[in-house]
Wavefront OBJ file of the C-alpha trace (Angstrom):
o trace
v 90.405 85.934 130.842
v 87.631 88.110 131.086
v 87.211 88.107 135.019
v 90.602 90.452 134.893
v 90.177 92.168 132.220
v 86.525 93.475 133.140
v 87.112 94.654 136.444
v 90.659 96.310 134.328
v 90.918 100.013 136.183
v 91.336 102.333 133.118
v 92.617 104.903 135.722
v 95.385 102.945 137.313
v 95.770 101.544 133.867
v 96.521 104.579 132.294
v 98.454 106.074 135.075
v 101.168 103.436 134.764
v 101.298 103.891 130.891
v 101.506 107.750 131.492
v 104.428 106.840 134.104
v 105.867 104.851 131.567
v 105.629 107.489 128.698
v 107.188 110.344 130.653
v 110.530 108.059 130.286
v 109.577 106.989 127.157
v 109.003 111.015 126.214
v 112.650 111.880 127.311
v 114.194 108.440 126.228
v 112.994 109.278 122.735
v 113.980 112.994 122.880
v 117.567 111.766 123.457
v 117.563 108.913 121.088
v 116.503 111.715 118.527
v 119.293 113.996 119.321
v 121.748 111.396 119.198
v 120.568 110.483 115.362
v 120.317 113.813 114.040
v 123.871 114.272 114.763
v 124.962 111.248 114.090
v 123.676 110.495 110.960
v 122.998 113.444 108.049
v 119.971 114.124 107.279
v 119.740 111.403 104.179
v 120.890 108.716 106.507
v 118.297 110.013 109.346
v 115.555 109.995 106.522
v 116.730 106.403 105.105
v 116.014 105.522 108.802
v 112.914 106.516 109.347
v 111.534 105.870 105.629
v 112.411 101.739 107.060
v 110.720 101.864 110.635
v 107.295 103.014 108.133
v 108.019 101.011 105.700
v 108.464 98.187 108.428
v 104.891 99.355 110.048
v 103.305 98.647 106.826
v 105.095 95.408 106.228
v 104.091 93.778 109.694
v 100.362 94.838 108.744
v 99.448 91.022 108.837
v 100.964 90.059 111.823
v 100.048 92.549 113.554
v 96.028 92.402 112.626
v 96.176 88.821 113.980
v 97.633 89.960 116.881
v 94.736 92.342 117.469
v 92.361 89.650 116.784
v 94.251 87.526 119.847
v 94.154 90.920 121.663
v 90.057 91.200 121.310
v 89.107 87.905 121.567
v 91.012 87.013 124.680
v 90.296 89.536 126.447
v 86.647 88.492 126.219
v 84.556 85.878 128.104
v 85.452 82.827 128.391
v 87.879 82.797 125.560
v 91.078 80.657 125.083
v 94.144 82.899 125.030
v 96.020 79.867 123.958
v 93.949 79.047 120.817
v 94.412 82.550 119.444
v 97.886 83.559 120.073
v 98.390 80.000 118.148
v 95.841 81.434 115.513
v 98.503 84.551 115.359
v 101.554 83.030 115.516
v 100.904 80.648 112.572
v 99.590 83.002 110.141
v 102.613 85.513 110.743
v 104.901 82.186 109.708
v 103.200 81.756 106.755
v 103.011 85.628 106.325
v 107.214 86.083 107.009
v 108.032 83.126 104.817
v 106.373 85.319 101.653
v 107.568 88.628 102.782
v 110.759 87.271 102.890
v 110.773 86.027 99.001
v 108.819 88.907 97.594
v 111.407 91.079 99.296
v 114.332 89.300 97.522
v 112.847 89.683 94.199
v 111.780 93.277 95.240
v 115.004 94.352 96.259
v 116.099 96.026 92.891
v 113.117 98.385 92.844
v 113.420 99.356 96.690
v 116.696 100.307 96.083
v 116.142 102.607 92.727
v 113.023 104.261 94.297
v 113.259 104.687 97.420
v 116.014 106.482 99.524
v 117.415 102.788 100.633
v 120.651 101.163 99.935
v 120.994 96.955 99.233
v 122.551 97.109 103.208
v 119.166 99.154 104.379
v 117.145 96.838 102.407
v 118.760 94.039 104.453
v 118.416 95.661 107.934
v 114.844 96.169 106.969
v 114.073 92.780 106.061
v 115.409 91.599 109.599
v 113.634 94.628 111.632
v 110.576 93.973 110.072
v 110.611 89.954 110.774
v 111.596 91.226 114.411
v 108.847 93.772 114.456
v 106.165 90.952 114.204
v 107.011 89.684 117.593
v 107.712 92.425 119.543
v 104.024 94.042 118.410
v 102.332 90.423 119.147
v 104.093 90.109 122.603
v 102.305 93.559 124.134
v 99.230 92.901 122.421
v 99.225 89.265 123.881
v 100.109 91.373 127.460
v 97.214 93.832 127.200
v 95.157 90.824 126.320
v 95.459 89.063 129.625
v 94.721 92.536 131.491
v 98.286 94.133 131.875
v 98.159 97.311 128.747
v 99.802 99.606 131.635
v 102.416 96.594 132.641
v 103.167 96.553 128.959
v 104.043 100.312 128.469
v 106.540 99.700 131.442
v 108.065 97.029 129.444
v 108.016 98.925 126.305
v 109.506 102.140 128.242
v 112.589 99.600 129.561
v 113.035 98.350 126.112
v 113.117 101.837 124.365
v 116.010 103.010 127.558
v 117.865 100.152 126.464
v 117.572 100.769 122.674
v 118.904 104.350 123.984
v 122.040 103.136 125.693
v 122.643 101.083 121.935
v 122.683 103.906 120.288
v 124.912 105.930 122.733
v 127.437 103.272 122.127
v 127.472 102.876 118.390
v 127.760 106.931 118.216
v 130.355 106.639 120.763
v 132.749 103.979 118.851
v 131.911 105.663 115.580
v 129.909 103.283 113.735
v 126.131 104.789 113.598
v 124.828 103.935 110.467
v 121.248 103.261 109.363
v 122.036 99.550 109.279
v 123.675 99.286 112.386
v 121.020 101.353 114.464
v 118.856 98.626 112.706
v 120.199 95.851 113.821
v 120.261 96.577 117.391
v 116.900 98.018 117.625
v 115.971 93.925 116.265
v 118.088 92.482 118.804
v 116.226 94.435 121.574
v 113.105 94.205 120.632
v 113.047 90.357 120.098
v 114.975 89.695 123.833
v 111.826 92.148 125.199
v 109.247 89.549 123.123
v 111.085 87.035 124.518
v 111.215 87.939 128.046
v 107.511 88.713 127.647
v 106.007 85.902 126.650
v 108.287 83.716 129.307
v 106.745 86.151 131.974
v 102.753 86.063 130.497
v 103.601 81.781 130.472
v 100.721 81.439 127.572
v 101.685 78.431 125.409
v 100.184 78.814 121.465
v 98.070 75.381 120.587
v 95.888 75.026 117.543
v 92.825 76.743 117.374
v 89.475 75.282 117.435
v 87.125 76.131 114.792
v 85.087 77.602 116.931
v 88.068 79.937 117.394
v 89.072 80.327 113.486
v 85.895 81.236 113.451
v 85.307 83.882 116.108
v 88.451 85.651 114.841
v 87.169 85.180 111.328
v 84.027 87.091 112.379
v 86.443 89.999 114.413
v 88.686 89.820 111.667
v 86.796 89.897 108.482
v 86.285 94.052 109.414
v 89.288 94.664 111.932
v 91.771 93.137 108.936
v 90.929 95.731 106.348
v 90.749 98.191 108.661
v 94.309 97.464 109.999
v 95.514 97.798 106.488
v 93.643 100.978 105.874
v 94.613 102.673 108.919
v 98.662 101.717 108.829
v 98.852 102.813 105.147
v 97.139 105.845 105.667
v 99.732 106.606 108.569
v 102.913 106.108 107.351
v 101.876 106.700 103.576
v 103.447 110.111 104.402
v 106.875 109.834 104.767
v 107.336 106.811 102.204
v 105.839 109.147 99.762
v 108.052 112.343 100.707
v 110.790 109.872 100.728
v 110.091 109.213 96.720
v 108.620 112.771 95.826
v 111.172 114.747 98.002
v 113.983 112.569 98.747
v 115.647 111.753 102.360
v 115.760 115.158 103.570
v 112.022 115.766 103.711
v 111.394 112.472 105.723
v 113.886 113.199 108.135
v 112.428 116.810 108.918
v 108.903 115.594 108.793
v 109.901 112.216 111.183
v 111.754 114.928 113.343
v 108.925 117.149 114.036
v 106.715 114.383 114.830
v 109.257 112.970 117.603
v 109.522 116.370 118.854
v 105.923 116.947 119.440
v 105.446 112.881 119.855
v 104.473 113.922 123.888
v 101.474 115.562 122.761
v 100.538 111.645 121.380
v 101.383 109.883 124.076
v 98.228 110.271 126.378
v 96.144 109.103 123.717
v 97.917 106.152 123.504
v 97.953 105.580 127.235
v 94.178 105.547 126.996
v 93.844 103.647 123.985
v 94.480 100.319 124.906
v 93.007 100.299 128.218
v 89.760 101.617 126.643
v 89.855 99.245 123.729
v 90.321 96.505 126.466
v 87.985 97.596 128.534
v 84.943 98.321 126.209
v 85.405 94.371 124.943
v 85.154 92.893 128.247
v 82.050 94.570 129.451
v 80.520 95.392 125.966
v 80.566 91.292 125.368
v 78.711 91.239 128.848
v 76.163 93.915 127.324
v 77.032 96.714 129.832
v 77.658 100.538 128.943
v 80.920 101.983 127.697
v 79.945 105.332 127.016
v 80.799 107.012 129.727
v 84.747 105.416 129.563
v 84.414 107.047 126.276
v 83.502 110.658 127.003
v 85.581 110.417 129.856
v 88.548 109.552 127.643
v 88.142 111.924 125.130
v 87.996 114.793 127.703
v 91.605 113.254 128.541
v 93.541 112.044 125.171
v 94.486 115.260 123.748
v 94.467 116.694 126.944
v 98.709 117.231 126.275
v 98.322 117.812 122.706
v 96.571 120.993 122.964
v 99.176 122.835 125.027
v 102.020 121.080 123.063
v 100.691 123.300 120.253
v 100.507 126.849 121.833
v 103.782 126.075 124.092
v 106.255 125.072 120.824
v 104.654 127.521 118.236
v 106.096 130.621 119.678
v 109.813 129.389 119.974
v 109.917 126.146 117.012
v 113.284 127.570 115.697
v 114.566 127.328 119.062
v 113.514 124.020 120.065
v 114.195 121.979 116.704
v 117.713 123.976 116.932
v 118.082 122.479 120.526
v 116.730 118.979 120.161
v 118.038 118.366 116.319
v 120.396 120.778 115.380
v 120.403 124.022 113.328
v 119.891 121.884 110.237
v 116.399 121.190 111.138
v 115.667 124.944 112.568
v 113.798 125.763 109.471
v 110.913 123.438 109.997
v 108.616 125.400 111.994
v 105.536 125.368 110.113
v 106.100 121.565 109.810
v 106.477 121.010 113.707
v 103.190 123.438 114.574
v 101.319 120.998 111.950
v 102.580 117.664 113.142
v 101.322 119.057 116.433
v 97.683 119.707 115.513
v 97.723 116.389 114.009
v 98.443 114.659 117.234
v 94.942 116.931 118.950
v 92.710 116.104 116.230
v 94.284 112.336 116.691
v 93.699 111.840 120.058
v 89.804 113.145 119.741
v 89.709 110.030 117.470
v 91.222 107.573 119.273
v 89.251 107.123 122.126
v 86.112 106.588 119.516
v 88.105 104.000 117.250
v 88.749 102.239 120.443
v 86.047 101.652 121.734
v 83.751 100.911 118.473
v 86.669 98.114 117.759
v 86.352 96.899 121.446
v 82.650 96.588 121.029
v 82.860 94.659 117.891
v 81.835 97.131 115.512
v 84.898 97.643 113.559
v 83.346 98.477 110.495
v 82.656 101.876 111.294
v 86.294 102.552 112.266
v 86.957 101.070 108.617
v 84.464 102.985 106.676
v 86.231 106.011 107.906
v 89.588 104.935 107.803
v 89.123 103.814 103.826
v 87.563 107.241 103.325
v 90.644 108.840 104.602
v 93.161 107.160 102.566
v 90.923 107.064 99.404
v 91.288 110.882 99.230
v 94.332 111.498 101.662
v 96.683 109.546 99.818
v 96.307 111.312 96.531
v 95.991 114.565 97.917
v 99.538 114.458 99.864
v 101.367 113.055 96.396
v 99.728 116.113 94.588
v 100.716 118.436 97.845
v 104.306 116.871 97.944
v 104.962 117.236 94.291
v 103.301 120.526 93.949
v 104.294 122.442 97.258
v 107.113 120.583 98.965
v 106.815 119.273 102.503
v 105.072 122.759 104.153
v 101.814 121.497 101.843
v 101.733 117.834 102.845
v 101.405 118.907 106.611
v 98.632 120.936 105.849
v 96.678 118.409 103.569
v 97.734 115.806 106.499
v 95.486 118.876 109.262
v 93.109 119.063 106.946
v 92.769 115.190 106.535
v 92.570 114.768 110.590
v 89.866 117.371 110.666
v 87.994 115.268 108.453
v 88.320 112.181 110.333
v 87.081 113.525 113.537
v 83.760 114.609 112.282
v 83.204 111.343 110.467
v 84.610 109.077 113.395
v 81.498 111.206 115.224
v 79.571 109.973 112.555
v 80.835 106.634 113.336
v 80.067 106.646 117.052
v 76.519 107.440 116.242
v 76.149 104.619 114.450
v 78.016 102.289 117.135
v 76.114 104.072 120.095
v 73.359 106.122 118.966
v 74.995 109.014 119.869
v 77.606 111.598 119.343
v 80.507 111.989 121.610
v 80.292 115.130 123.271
v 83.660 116.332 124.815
v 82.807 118.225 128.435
v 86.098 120.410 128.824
v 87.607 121.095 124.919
v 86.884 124.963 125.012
v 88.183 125.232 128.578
v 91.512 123.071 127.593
v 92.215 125.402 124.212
v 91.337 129.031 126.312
v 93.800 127.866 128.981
v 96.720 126.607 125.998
v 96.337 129.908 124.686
v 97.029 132.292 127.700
v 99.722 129.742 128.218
v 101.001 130.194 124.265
v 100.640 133.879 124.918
v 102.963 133.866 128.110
v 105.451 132.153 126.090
v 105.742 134.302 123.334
v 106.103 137.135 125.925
v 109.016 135.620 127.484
v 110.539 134.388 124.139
v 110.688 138.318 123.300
v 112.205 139.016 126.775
v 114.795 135.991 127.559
v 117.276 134.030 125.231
v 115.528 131.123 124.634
v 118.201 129.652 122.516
v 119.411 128.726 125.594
v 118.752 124.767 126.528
v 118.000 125.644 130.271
v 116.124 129.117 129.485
v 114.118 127.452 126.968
v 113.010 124.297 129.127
v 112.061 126.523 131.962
v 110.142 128.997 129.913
v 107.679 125.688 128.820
v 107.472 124.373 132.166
v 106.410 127.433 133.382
v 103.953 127.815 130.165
v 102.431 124.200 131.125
v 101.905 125.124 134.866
v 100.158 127.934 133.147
v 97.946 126.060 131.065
v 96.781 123.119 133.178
v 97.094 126.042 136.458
v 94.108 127.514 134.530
v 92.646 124.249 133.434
v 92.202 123.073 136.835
v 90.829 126.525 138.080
v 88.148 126.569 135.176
v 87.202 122.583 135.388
v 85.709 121.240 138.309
v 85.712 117.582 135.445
v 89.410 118.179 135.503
v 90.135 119.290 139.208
v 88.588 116.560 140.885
v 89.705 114.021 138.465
v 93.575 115.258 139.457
v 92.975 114.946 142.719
v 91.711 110.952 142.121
v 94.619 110.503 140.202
v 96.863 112.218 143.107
v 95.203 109.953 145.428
v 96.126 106.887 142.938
v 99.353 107.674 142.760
v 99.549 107.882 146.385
v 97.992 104.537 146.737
v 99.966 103.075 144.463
v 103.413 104.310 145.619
v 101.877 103.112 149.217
v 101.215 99.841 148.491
v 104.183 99.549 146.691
v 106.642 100.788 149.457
v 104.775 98.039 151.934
v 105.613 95.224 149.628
v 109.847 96.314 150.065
v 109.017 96.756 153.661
v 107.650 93.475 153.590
v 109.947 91.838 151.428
v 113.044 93.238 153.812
l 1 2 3 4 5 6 7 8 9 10 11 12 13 14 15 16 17 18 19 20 21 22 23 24 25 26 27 28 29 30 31 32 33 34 35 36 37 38 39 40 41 42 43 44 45 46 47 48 49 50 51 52 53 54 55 56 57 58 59 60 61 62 63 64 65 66 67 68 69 70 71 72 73 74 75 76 77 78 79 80 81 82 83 84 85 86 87 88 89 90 91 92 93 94 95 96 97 98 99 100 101 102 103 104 105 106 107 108 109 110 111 112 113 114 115 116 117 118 119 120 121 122 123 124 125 126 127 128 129 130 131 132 133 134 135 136 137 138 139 140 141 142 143 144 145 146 147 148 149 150 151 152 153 154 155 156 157 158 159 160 161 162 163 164 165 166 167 168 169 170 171 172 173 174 175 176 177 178 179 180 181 182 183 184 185 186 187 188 189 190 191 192 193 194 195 196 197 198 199 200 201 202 203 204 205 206 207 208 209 210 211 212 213 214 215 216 217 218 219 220 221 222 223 224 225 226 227 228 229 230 231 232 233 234 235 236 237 238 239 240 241 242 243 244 245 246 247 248 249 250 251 252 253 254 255 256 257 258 259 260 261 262 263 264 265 266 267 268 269 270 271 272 273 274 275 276 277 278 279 280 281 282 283 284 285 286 287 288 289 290 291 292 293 294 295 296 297 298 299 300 301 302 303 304 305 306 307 308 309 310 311 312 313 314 315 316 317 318 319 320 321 322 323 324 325 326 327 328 329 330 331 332 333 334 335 336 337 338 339 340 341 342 343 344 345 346 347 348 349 350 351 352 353 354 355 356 357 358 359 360 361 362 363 364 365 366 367 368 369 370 371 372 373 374 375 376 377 378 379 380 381 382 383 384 385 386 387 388 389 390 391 392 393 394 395 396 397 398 399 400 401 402 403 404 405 406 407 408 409 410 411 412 413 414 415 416 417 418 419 420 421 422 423 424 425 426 427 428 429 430 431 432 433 434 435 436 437 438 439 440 441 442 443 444 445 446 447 448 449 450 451 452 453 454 455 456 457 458 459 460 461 462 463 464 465 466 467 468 469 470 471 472 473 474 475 476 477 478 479 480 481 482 483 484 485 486 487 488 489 490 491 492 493
């Protein structure tokens, strides 16, 4: 496996995830505004409280499927062997969940803000969920983590269309948006692993225990990292109710775009680094060169929405959700300080030093966790986000601390200063026009921020030779891939 996935193109494979997020950006936009209209804001926040509560459930699964991911991607390694490895433990792991939920059941319901019929859907999502994360993780295994964000970008349009019809014939419930989001998501596992063709067999002990070695670090740090991420909104949803997780899950949608790059990069990097760190060559420079890219969008997001929040929650959500301002301009900031640690996570995992990334991440929820229950009890939701910026802060100096360790050096960002200087003329230029146009208007609003991005990366590319010349390679990609493409139909007709 590792003849693909060390000659893997980060560029081209990032490109086609970034293709595949600009759908998945307005896909989940309108899924968004469909919910928070269709379901009040309890409902919306018993929603979201399961797909976090479902992250953490599938923790398991889905650190044996990053053990398949990492091992098969290296040399010589039997794909086979470890998505049997993976797809035995999460049996095992599904056949408890499924008891301990049962007797658990009781509690959920008196705690948390989920009925007996949400504690059902959850049970089935969450079996579901297992699957659909092990079937892109076995994809980006065997060299196709842009191939997969196509597939995931079909399967969230589809989810989309589900919920336009169960709004439409008046039946959008919690449940019911559920249950379909489980059907889809286990025909797309389906479909991929018929279309990847790998066939699970036991696994050696030689591979027990290579992913023993992988996994006795990357498992703990899996658990660290998903708690710490959605311990959030499970504990607004007992400290503040419904409400607050809906708002908070709302603003993070909203300003979701300004994740997405980082995420593009991620897996391709992770990927990358384990093919040609297990054949001893240097990944730094993927590294830099991803962290001058990952928050790249998230920066911008944050001076663009700032001046006009009421506005765009009001237009995306609803008025019900226009008083979250401060919450949305947080969320934001969490997504830049976020994607200035992925890159770094990603690549000490791929090089099989995950117990940096763990160190950290254990830090991080030792003190986070505490500090947003005393924030959420003590301030409301407007506190949490600001523990949760002041938590990310944190993180990125440490994960530098981290990368030292893994590389012997810091990570030094080339184009940071340039990227915020630009975002802010660009923030500035929208505040202007907010005070000159009606923004509340859907089209007025949209064109003001388009303009306000051609602003910002107009004045990125002037300032940054790094950033200028790598558009015009990825121009050039794009070109080459829409090329080659169009001679295959030609071909093929």
């Amino acid at each position: 496996m590792a003849a693909s996935t060390a000659e893997l193109n980060i560029r081209r494979e990032s490109l086609l995830s970034a293709a595949s997020n600009v759908v998945l950006v307005v896909v989940h936009l309108s899924t968004l505004g469909l919910l928070t209209r269709a379901l009040n804001p309890s409902g919306l926040g018993a929603y979201f409280y399961v797909l976090s509560a479902a992250l953490i459930a599938i923790i398991p699964s889905r650190e044996l499927s990053n053990i398949m991911r990492k091992r098969a991607s290296e040399s010589d390694s039997d794909t086979g062997e470890f998505f049997g490895l993976a797809q035995a433990g999460t049996l095992f792991y599904l056949l408890g969940f499924a008891g301990a939920l049962a007797l658990a059941a009781p509690v959920i319901v008196t705690y948390t803000p989920l009925s007996h019929a949400t504690v059902v859907a959850f049970g089935v999502y969450t079996a579901v969920l297992t699957q659909s994360a092990m079937s892109t993780r076995l994809y980006d295994a065997v060299g196709s983590p842009g191939a997969s964000m196509i597939v995931q970008s079909v399967r969230e349009t589809v989810f989309l269309g589900g919920v336009a019809g169960l709004v439409w014939q008046g039946v959008a419930t919690p449940q019911s948006v559920l249950f379909t989001a489980a059907g889809i998501h286990l025909l797309t596992a389906l479909v991929i692993y018929l279309v990847v063709g790998v066939v699970p067999r036991v696994p050696s002990r030689d591979s027990l225990t290579s992913g023993f070695e992988f996994g006795k670090w990357s498992f703990p740090n899996g658990v660290a990292s998903y708690l710490w991420e959605q311990a959030p909104p499970l504990l607004m949803g007992v400290l503040l109710g419904g409400a607050a997780v809906a708002l908070y899950e709302t603003a993070k949608r909203v300003t979701m775009v300004g994740a997405y790059l980082a995420t593009c990069i991620n897996d391709p990097l992770l990927v990358k680094a384990s093919a040609i760190g297990s054949a001893d060559e240097e990944v730094m420079h993927y590294v830099e060169l991803a962290l001058d890219y990952t928050p790249s969008v998230a920066i911008p997001v944050v001076f663009l929405m700032a001046p006009v929040t009421t506005e765009l929650l009001t237009v995306i959500a609803g008025p019900e959700y226009a008083t979250g301002g401060l919450v949305l301009v947080g969320v934001a900031a969490i997504h830049v300080l976020s994607g200035m640690m992925t890159p770094i996570s990603a690549a000490i995992r791929g090089v099989d030093e995950p117990q940096y990334v763990f160190y950290v991440t254990v830090a991080t929820l030792l003190v986070g966790a505490p500090a947003v229950a005393l924030a959420a009890a003590g301030g409301g939701l407007a506190s949490v986000v600001l523990v949760l910026v002041a938590m990310e802060l944190g993180g990125v100096v440490f994960s530098e601390i981290a990368a030292y360790h893994a590389f012997d050096r810091f990570v030094v960002p080339n184009t940071l200063h340039l990227q915020f200087g630009a975002a802010a003329v660009a923030g500035a230029f929208v505040w202007a026009a907010s005070n000159t146009f009606d923004v509340a208007n859907a089209s007025t609003l949209g064109f003001v921020l388009a303009v306000g991005a051609a602003v910002h990366y107009g004045l990125f590319a002037l300032t940054s030779e790094h950033f200028r010349n790598g558009s015009i390679r990825t121009v050039r990609d794009v070109a080459r891939f829409l090329g080659s493409a169009t001679s295959v139909r030609s071909g093929d007709v």
